[in-house]
C-alpha positions as CSV (number, residue, x, y, z in Angstrom):
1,X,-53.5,201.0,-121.8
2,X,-54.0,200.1,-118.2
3,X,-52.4,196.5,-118.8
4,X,-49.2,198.4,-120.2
5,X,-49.2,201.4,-117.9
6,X,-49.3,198.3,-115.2
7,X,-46.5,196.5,-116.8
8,X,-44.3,199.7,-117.2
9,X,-44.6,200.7,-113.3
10,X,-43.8,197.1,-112.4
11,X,-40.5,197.2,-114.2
12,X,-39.0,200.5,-113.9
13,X,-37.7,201.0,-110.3
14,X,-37.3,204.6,-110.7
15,X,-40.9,205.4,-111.7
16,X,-41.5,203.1,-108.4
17,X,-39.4,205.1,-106.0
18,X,-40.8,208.1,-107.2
19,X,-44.1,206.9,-106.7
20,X,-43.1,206.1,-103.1
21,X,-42.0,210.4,-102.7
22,X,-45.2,211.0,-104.3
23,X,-46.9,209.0,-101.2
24,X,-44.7,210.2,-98.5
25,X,-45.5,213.9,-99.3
26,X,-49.3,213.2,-99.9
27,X,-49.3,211.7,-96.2
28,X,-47.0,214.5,-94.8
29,X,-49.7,216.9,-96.9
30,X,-52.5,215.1,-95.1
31,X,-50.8,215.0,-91.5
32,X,-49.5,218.5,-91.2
33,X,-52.5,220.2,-92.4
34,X,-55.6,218.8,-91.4
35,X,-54.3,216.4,-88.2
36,X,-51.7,218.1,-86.5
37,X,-53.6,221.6,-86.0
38,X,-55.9,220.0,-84.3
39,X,-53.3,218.4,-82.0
40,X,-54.2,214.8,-82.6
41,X,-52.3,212.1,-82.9
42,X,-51.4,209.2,-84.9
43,X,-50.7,205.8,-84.2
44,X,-47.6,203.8,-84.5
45,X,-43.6,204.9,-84.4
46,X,-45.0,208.8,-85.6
47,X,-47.8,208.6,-82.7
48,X,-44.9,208.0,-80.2
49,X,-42.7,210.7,-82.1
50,X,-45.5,212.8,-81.6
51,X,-46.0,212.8,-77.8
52,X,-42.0,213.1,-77.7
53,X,-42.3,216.4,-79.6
54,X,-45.1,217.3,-76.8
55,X,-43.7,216.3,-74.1
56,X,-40.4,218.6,-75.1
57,X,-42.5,221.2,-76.0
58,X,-44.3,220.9,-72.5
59,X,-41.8,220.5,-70.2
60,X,-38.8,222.6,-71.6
61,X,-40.2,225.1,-74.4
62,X,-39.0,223.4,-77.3
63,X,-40.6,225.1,-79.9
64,X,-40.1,225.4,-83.5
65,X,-42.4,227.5,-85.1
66,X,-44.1,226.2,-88.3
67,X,-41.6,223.6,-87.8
68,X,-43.3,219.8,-86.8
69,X,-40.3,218.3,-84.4
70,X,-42.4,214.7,-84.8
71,X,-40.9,213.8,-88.5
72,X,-37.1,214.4,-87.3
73,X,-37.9,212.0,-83.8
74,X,-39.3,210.0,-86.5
75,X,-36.5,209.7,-88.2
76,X,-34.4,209.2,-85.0
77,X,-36.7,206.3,-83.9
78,X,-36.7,204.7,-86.8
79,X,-32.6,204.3,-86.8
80,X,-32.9,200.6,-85.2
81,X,-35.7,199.7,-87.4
82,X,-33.4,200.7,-90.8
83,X,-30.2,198.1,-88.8
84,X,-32.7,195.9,-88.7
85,X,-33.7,196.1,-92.3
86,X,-30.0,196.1,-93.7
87,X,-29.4,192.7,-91.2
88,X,-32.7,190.8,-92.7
89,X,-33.8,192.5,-96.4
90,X,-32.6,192.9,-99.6
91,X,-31.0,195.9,-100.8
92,X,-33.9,196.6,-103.0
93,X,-35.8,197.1,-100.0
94,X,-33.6,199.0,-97.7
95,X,-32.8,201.4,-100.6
96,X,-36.5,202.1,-100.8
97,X,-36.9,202.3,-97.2
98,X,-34.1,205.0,-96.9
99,X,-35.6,207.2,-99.7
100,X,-39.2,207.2,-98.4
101,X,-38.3,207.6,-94.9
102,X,-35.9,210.9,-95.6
103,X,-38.6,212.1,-97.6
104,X,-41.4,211.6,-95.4
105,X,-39.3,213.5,-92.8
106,X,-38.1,216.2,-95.3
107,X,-41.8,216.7,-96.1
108,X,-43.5,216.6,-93.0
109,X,-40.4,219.4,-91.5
110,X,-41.3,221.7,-94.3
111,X,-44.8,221.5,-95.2
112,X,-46.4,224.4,-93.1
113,X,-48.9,223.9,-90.3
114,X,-51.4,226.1,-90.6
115,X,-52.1,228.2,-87.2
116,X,-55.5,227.3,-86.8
117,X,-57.3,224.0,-88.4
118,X,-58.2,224.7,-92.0
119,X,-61.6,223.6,-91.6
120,X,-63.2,224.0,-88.2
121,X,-65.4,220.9,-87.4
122,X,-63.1,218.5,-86.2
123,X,-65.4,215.0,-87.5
124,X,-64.7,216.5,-91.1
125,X,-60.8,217.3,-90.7
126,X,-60.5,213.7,-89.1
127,X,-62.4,212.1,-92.4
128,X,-60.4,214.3,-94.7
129,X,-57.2,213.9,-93.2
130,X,-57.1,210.2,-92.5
131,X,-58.6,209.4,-96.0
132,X,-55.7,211.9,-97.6
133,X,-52.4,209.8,-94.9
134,X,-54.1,206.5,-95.7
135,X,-54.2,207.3,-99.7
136,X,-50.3,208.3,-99.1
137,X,-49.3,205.2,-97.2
138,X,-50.9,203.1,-99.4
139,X,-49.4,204.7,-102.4
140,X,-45.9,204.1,-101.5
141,X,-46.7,200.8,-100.2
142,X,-48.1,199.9,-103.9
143,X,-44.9,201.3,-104.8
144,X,-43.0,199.0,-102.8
145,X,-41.8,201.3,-100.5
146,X,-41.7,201.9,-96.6
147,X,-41.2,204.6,-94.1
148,X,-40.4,202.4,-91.7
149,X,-42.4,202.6,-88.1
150,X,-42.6,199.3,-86.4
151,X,-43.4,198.1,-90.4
152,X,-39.9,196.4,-90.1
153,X,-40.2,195.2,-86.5
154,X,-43.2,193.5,-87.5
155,X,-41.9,191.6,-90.7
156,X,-39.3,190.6,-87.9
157,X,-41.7,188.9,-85.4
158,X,-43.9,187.7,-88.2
159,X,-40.8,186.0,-89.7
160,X,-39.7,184.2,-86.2
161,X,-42.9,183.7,-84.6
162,X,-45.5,181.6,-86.1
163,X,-48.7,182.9,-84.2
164,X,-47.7,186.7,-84.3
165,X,-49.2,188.7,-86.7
166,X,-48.5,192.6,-87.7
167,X,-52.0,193.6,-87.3
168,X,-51.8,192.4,-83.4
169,X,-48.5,194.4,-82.9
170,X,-50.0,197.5,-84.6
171,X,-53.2,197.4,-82.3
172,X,-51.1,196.8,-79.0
173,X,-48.8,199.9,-80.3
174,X,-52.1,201.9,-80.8
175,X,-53.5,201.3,-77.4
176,X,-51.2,201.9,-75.6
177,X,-50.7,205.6,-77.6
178,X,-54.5,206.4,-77.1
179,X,-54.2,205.3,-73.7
180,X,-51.5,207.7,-73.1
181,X,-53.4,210.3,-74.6
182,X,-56.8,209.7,-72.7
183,X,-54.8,210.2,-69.2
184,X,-53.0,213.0,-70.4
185,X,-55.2,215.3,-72.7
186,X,-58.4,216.0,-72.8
187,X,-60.5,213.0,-73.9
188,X,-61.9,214.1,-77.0
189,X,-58.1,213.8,-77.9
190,X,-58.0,210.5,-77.8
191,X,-61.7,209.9,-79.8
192,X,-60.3,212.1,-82.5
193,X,-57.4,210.3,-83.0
194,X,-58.8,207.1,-82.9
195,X,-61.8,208.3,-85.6
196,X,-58.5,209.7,-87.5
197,X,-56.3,206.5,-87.7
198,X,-59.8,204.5,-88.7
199,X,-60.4,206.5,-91.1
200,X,-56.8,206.6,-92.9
201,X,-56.4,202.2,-92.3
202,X,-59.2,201.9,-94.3
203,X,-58.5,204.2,-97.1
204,X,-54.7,202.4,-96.7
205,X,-56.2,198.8,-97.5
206,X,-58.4,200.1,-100.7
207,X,-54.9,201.1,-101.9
208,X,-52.3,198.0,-100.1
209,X,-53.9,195.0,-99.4
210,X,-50.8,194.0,-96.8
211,X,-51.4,190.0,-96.3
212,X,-53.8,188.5,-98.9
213,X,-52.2,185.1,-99.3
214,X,-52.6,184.1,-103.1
215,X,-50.8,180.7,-104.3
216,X,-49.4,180.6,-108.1
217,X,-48.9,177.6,-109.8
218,X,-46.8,178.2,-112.9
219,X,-46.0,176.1,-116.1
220,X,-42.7,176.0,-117.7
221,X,-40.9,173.8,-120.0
222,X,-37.5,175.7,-120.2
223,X,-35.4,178.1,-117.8
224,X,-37.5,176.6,-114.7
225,X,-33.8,175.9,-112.4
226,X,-33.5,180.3,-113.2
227,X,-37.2,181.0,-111.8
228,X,-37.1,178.6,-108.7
229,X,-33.4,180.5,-107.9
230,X,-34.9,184.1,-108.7
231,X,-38.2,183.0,-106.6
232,X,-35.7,182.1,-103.6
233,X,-33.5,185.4,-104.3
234,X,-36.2,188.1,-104.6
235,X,-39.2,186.9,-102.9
236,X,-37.2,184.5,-99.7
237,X,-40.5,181.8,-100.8
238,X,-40.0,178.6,-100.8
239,X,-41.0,176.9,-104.1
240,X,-42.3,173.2,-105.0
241,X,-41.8,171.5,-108.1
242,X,-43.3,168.4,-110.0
243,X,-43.4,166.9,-113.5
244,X,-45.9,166.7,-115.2
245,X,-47.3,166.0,-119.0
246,X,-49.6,168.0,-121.0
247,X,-52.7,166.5,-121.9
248,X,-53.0,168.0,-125.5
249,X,-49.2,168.0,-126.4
250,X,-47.8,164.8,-124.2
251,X,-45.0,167.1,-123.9
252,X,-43.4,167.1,-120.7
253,X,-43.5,170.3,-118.4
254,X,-42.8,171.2,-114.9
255,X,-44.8,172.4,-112.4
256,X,-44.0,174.8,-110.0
257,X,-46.0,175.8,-106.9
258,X,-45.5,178.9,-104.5
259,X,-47.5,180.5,-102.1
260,X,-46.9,184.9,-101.9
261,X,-48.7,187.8,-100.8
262,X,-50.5,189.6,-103.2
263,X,-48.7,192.5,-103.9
264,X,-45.3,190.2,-104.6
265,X,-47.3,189.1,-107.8
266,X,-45.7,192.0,-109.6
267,X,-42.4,190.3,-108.8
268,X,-42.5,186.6,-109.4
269,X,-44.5,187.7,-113.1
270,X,-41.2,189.7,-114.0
271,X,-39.1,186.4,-112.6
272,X,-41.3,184.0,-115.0
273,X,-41.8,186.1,-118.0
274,X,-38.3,187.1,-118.3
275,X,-36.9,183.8,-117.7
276,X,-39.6,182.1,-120.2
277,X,-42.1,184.4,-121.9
278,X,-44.1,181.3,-122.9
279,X,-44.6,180.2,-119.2
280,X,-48.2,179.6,-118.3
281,X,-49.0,181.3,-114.7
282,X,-52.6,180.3,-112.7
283,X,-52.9,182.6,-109.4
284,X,-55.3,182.2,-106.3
285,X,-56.7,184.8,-103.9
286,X,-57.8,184.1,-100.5
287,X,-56.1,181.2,-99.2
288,X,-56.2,180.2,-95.3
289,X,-52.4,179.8,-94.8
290,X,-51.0,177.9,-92.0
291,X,-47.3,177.3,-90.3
292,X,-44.4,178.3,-92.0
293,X,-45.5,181.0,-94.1
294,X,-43.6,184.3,-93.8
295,X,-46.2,187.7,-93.5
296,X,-45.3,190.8,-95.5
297,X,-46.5,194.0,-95.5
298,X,-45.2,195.0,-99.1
């Protein structure tokens, strides 16, 4: 039941995107209700939204009510990064970056923040709330999907720069946020939101492993020039072939070697089942990876 629940959800886009809404309110859920009473703050492109939305508020009024200002900045910010994605992805992936984004933004404008923090010890609502984001994140990342952040930026500098990582970027982005916040608020501020954003990356990697390297070698006999040119299309990985005999049969076969994140598996198994259902697919976790490898984070 798993096997074909798995299957399903790996071929029907639609269930996927709406997997991705599901995420995007689960985090907004988490965010607006457990986080953002307690005036914390997160990391990345909404951690910056965040201290826009304060600043505003600080300096000339701006106030909305129930009404978080973050998720549209968020939105605003995150313009460039969706240019970007229509100049380097595939449509596949811009479409689900649109969707999760506007809903992410939809959700966290409407989901009411509560006056005062629903639970009172702020350890607890840290724990709860990150666990709660980081399930959400990782949900629509599963799904495929993206609400953009410096997400795209990274996938940029990963792509042109060999020694860059995302992981780096994300921890210079963060430091610089909690420094902000340790000079302007009250320490404890910044503690809390660093305990927060621990709390929801871990709970995101259970659910999205972002750059577990695995290499597939995969044996075909017919359809193999289809698979290398729907490898190249969907995935953008390069691909290395051989020939080869099979040691029971003496038949000949090709061989054909790639090297993927984990969470494209999904992908090239559509791309080799559908161009030979009889293919033979071996696949490897945890490979050290070297030079020209491109670094995905879904």
């Amino acid at each position: 039941m798993k096997k074909e629940f798995g299957e399903i959800f790996r071929k029907n886009e639609n269930l996927r995107l709406l997997t991705s809404v599901i995420g995007a309110a689960i985090y907004a859920l988490g965010l607006n209700w457990f986080i953002v009473p307690l005036n914390l703050y997160s990391g990345g492109m909404m951690g910056i939204a965040q201290l826009i939305r304060t600043f505003l508020s600080n300096s000339f009024g701006l106030q909305s009510g129930q009404l978080d200002l973050a998720g549209i900045f968020y939105y605003i910010l995150n313009i460039p990064m969706v240019i970007m994605a229509v100049k380097m992805m595939d449509k596949l992936f811009v479409k689900k970056l649109l969707i999760t984004l506007t809903a992410c933004t939809i959700f966290l404008s409407v989901i009411p923040i509560p006056e005062k923090p629903i639970l009172g010890e702020e350890l607890t609502s840290c724990l709860i709330g990150g666990i709660i984001c980081g399930f959400g994140i990782g949900l629509y990342l599963r799904a495929g999907g993206s609400a953009g952040g410096f997400e795209v930026l990274g996938i940029y500098l990963a792509r042109t720069k060999p020694n860059f990582s995302v992981g780096k970027m994300n921890m210079i982005v963060n430091g610089v946020i909690y420094a902000v916040c340790l000079i302007l608020f009250d320490p404890s501020v910044a503690v809390y939101s660093v305990i927060y954003s621990v709390f929801m990356s871990i709970t995101m990697d259970k659910f999205h492993a972002q750059n577990i390297r695995v290499e597939a070698i995969i044996l075909s006999k017919t359809n193999n020039d289809q698979i290398e040119a729907q490898i190249l299309k969907r995935l953008g990985r390069g691909i290395t072939c051989w020939k080869a005999k099979g040691g029971f049969t003496g038949e000949n076969i090709d061989v054909l070697y790639t090297v993927l994140s984990k969470y494209e598996i999904g992908i090239l198994k559509d791309i080799v089942y559908t161009a030979n259902p009889q293919a033979f697919m071996v696949v490897k976790e945890g490979l050290s990876v070297d030079g020209n490898f491109i670094k995905r984070l879904s």
